[in-house]
N, C-alpha and C positions, 0 to 999 in steps of 0.2 A: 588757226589751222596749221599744221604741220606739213612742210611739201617735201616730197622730194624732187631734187632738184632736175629733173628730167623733165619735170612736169611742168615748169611754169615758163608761163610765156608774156610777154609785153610789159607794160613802159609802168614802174611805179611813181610816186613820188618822192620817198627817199630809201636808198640804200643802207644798210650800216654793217660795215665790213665786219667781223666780230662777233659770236654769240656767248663770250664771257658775259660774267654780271653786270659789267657795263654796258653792253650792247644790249639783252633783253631788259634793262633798265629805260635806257632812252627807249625802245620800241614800245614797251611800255606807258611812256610821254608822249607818243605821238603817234598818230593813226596812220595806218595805211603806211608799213614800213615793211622793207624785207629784209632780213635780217640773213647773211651769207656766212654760217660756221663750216670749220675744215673738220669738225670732229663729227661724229654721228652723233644720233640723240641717245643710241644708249651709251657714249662716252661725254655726254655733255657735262657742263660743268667747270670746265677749265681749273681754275687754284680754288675753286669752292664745290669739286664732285669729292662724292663717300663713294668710296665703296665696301658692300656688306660681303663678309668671307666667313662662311658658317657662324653667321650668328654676331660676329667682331664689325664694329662700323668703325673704319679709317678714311679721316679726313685726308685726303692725298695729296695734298697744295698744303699741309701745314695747319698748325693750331690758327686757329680761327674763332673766335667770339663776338659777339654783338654788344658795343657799347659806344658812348660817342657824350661827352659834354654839351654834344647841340641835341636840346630836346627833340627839336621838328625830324631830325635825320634818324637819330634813337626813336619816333616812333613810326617812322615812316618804316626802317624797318623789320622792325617788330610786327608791321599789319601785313608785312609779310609770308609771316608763318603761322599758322593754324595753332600751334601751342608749342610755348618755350617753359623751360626750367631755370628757376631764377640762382646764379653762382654768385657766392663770395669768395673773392680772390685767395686761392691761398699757393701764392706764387712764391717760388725761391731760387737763389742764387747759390749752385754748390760751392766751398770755398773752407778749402783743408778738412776735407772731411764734417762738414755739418754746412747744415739748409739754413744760408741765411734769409727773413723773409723779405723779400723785393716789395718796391725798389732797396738796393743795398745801402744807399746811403741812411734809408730810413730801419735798415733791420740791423746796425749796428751794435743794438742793444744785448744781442744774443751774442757777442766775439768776447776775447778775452779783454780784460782791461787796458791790456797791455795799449791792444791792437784798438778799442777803440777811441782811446788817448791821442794814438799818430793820427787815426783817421781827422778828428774833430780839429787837431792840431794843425795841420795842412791844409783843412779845407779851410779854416777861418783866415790862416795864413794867405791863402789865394783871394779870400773875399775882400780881405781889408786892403791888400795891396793893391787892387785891382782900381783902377780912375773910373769914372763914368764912360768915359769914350772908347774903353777897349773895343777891342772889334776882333776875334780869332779871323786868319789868314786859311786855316785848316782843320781839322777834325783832332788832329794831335794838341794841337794850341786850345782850343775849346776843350775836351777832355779833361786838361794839366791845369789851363787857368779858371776853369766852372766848379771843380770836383778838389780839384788839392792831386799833390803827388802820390799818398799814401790809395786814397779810393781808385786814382788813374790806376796804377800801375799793378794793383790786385786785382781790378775785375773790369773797369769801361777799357783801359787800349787793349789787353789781349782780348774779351769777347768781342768787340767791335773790329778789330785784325782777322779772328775765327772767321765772321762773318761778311766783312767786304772781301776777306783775302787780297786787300791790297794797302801797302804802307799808308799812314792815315794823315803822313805828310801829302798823301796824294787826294785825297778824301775833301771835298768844298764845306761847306759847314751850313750851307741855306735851308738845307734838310732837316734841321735840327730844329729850325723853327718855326714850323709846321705844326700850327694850334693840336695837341694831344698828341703828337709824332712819338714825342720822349718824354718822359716824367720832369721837372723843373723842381730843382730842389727847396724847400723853406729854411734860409738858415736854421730857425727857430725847432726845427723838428730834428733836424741833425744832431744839433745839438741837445735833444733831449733826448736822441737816441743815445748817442754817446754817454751818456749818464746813467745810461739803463732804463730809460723809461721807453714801453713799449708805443710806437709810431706807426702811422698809416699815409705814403704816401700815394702821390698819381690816383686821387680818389676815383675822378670820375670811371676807373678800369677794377676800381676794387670791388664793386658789383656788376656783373654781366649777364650776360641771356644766351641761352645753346637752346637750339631745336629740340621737342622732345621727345622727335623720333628722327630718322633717316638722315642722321649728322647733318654737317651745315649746308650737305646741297639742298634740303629741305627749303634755305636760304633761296638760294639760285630759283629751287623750284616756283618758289612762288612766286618771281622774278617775271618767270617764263612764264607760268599760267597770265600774272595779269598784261603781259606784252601779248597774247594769245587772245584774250579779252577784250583786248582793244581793237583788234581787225588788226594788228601787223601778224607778217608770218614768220617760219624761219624754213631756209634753204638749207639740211643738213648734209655732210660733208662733200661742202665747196670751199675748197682751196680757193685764195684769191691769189692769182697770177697776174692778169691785166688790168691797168684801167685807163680807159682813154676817152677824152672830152672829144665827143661828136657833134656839131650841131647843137651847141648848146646844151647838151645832155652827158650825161657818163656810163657807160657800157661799159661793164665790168663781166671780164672774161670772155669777151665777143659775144653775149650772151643775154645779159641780163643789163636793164637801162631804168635810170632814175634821173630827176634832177636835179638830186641833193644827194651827197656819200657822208656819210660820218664813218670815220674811221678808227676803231679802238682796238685793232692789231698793233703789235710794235714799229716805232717807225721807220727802223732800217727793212722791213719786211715793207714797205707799205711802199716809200720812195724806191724800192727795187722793181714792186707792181706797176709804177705808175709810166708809163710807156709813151704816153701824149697828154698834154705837152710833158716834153722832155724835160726831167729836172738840170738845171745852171750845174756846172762843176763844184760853184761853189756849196753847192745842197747835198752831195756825194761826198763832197771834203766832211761837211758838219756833221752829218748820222753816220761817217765812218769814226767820228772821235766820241760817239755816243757808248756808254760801258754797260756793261750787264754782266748779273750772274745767274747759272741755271740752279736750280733746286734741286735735288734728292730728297724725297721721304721716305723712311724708312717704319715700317709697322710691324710690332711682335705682338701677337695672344699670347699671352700665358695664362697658367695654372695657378691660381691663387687671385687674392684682392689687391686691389690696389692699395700704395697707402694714401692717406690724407695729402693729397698735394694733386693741383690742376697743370703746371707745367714751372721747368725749371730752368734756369741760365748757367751755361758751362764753361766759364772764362780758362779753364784747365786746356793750354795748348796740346798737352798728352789725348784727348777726347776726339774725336774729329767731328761731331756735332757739337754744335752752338746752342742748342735748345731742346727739350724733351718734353712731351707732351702724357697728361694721362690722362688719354681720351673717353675711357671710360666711365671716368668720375665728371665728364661733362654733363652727361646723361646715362640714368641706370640703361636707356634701352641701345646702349653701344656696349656693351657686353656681355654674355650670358652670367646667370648668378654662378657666385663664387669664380668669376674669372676678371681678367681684367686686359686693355689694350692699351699701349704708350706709341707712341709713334717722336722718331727722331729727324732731325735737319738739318741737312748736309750741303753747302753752298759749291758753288765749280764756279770758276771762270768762263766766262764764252771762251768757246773753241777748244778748252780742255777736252780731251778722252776721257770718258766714264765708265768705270766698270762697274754695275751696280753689285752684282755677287761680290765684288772685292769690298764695296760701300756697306754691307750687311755684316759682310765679317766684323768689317772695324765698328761697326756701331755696336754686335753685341758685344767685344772686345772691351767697350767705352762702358757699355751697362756694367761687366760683371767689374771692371774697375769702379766704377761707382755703387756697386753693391745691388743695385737695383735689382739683379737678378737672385739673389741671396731667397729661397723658400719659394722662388716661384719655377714651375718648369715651363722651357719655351714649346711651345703647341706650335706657332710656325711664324714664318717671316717673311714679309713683302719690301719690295723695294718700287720706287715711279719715280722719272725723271720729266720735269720743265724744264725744256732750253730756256724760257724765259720766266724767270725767279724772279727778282730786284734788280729795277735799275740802280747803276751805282753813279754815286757824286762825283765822278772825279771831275778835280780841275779845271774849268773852262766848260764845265757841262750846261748851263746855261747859256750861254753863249751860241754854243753848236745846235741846244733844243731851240731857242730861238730864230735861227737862220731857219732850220727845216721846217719849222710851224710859221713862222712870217709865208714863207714861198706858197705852202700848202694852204694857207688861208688866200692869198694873191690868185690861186687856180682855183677856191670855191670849195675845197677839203676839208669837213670841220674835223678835228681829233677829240678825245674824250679818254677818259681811263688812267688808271695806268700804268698804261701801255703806247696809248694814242697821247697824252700828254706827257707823259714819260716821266711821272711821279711815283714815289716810295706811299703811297697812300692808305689808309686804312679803309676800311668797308664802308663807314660814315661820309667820310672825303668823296670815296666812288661815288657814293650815294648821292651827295647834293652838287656833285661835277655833271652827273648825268641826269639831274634833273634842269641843270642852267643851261648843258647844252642845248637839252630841248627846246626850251624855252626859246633859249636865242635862235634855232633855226628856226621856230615857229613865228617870232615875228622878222625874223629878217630875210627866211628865203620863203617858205614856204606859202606865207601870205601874200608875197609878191605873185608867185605860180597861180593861186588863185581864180 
């Protein structure tokens, strides 16, 4: 059932701060849950709402697909959605003028000889030098000693710059190894790119699944129908401001009372809520050294087809997006026949000023420099900002998530997401984070409550 939040009164048994995908995910898992979103339902969705603009579906939160190396998570969710269209990747890297196909170390094949001579040259250099025990210190050292100098410095540190917008001396590297996070290269495949033999890497992402209708909140949607199914509800736009341990219970916003909170808002929002008990200085020191970046998406209709290509990587510092999407070749029902929609990605710092009209300029500015708009005329353009895009790795960030989640577990606050675990995560990851969270409340708090 849907409430509005005017409407509900008395004690449930658990709270879950959140109605992103992670939040009607775990509600989902678990009965009898109220679910507290600050957006309304007709903006629900979070980084996985479409919105349809005569006819054009734009994913707003970014390119987005359904894939995952872990079966059970790939079909969990898939049962998802009423019907998918099934993609094969035809992903690239722009890079002087021509598509390489991604991953780049494996689309090689298609550069000049020259180039992929140095490339094959440095990376092997890098392999063979390399002992067993390396360990990169940074994101810059991982890059230089994983890849070679020739592949660093053409396309992983400036797109990866593009995209944290912060020195990548400054960048931790534990991100990196995060089962399906980043492609892991085959020497062996490298090296038969380099030779000209055409290559396929990061398999498990080289066939995918798109909704195939109502873009990926269709995803979301079916998220929320079966957290709906279950007897939990959702509270539509309720900001959460307070929350304070009463009596053994948690009253969230003077208001609403549970005995269990799962939290998958971000945690410097969450440690700012929590009002009783009061969080230690020390817990305000560590989610102040917590980093983030906000998102910009950007979405144009145009007039014509798309070409052959699902989304592309921009390591050109001249572009001011990092990635480009063509959303309409996800599924024919995201744009009218004969026309087509791309949508771009535009990273900010927390706390940066945004001008989105100034972020539209520069994105089609980046299209007609890469040609993109070459035959087709633009019909129109949208822009959306997310304060909260990607958490970023810097330096000691483990460290700081640790302190704020140790404290929050010590008061009884499970986290999830992320946002709530304050992970770079893909939809498969959300996926089976928030089915373990449930799990774990269900035998550790809530069969106690019983």
């Amino acid at each position: 059932m849907l409430i509005n939040s005017l409407e509900f009164f008395g004690v449930v048994r658990c709270i879950i701060l959140g109605g992103g995908f992670t939040g009607v995910l775990i509600a989902g898992n678990l009965r009898g849950c109220l679910v507290l979103e600050k957006s309304t339902y007709d903006r629900r969705g979070g980084l996985l709402r479409t919105e349809i603009i005569h006819g054009f579906a734009f994913d707003i939160g970014g390119t987005h697909i359904i894939y995952s190396r872990d079966g059970e998570a790939l079909s969990g969710l898939l049962s998802l959605v009423d019907g998918v269209v099934r993609g094969v990747r035809r992903a690239f890297v722009y890079f002087r003028g021509r598509f390489v196909p991604y991953p780049f170390e494996n689309g090689l094949w298609v550069l000049e000889p020259g180039d992929r001579a140095e490339a094959l040259v440095s990376f092997m250099e890098t392999w063979m030098g390399r002992s067993g025990e390396w360990r990169p210190s940074n994101l810059r050292e991982w890059v230089y000693g994983f890849f070679g100098r020739w592949l660093a410095d053409n396309y992983l540190a400036p797109y990866n710059e593009k995209i944290w917008k912060r020195p990548l001396e400054e960048i931790d590297v534990d991100w990196v190894y995060i089962p399906g996070r980043l492609p892991v290269p085959d020497w062996r495949d490298v090296a038969r790119s380099a030779a000209g033999v055409e290559t396929v890497g990061y398999r498990e992402q080289s066939v995918f699944y798109y909704p195939a209708s109502g873009g990926i909140q269709a995803l979301y949607d079916g998220a929320l129908k079966r957290a709906l199914a279950s007897g939990s509800e959702v509270a539509w736009g309720v900001e959460v401001r307070e929350l304070r341990r009463v009596g053994g219970r948690w009253v969230v916003n003077g208001r609403y009372e549970a005995e269990v909170v799962v939290a998958t808002i971000p945690l410097p929002r969450l440690v700012e809520a929590v009002a009783s008990p009061t969080p230690p200085e020390e817990v305000y020191r560590a989610v102040g050294r917590l980093d983030w970046n906000a998102v910009a998406v950007v979405g144009v209709a145009l007039e014509g087809p798309a070409p052959d290509q699902h989304w592309v990587y921009v390591p050109d510092r001249g572009v001011v997006f990092h990635r480009y999407a063509w959303i309409s070749n996800y599924s024919p029902a995201n744009a009218p026949p004969g026309r087509s929609a791309v949508i771009a990605e535009v990273t900010i710092p927390k706390g940066r000023p945004v001008d989105l009209e100034k972020i539209k300029g520069e994105v089609l500015e980046g299209f007609e420099r890469l040609g993109i708009l070459e035959g087709r005329r633009v019909l129109f353009t949208e822009a959306w900002l997310h304060p909260f895009g990607y958490p970023v790795y810097t330096r000691g960030h483990r460290e700081a998530r640790e302190v704020v989640q140790r404290w929050l577990e010590e008061v009884g606050i499970f986290t999830a997401g992320r946002w709530g675990a304050w992970h770079y995560w893909n939809m498969d990851k959300v996926y089976t984070n928030a089915k373990q969270t449930a799990e774990k409340i269900e035998k550790i708090k809530l069969g106690e409550i019983q």
